[in-house]
C-alpha positions in Angstrom: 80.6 73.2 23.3 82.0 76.4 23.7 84.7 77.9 25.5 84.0 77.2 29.0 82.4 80.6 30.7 81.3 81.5 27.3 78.2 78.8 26.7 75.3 79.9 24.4 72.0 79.0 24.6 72.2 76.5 22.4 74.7 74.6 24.3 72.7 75.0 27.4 70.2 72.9 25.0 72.7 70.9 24.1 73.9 70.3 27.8 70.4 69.7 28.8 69.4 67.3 26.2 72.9 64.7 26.5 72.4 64.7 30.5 68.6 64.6 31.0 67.0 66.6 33.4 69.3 69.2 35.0 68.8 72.0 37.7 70.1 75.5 37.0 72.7 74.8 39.7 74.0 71.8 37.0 74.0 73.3 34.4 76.2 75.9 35.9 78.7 73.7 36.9 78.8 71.8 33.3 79.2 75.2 31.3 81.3 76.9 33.4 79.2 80.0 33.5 77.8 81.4 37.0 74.0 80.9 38.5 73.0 84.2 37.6 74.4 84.2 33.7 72.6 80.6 33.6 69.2 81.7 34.9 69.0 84.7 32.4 69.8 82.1 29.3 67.3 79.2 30.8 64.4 82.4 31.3 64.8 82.6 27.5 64.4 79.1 26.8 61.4 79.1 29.1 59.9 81.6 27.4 61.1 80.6 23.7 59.3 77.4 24.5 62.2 75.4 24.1 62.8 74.0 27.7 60.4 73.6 30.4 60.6 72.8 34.0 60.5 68.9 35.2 59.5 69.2 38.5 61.6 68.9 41.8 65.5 67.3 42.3 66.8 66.2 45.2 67.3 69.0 48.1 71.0 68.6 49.6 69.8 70.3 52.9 68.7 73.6 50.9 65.2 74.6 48.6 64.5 71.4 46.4 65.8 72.2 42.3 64.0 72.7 39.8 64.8 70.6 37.2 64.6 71.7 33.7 63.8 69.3 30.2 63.7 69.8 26.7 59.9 70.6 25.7 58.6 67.7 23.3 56.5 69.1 20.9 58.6 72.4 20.6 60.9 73.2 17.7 61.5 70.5 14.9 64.1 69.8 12.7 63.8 68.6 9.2 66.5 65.8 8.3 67.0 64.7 4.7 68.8 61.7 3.1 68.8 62.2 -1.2 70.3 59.8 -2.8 69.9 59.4 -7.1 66.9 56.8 -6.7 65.8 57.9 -3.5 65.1 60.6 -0.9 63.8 60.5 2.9 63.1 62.8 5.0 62.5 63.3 9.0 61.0 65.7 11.2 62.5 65.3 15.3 62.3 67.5 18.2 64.6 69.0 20.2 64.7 66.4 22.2 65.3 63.6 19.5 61.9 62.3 19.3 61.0 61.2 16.0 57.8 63.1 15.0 57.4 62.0 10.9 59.0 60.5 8.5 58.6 60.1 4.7 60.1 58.2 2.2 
């Protein structure tokens, strides 16, 4: 990831997708960066598409979290293996869900 304080987007992703669901709060803590600087990256997920909200975490006394997911069905990325007698290829989401595969 990057320097702590200085996470992108992409490592919020990243954060989100190696530790499952994770609240705002969370993913604050993990990155380093504060509430506010977290909320404005995960309102560009949200409205990229890339993330979406999971529904409710456990209140510790306060407002229950919202918890926030990798959207299946989002992005993909194309994977290729060539060889000299063969070549495969692989289409996943963001989340690591195999979509298609050919060989």
């Amino acid at each position: 990831m990057a320097t702590q304080g200085r996470a992108s987007a992409a490592d919020m992703i990243q954060l989100i997708r190696d530790s499952g669901p994770l609240s705002r709060t969370e993913l604050a803590r993990l990155s380093g960066l504060a509430v506010s600087t977290v909320s404005l990256r995960v309102e560009e997920l949200l409205a990229a598409g890339l993330i979406e909200e999971a529904g409710d975490g456990l209140s510790r006394g306060g407002r229950r979290p919202r918890l926030l997911r990798i959207r299946s069905g989002g992005a993909v990325v194309l994977a290729a293996d060539v060889g000299t007698h063969h070549a495969r290829l692989a289409l996943v989401d963001l989340a690591g869900q195999l979509v298609a595969t050919h060989d």
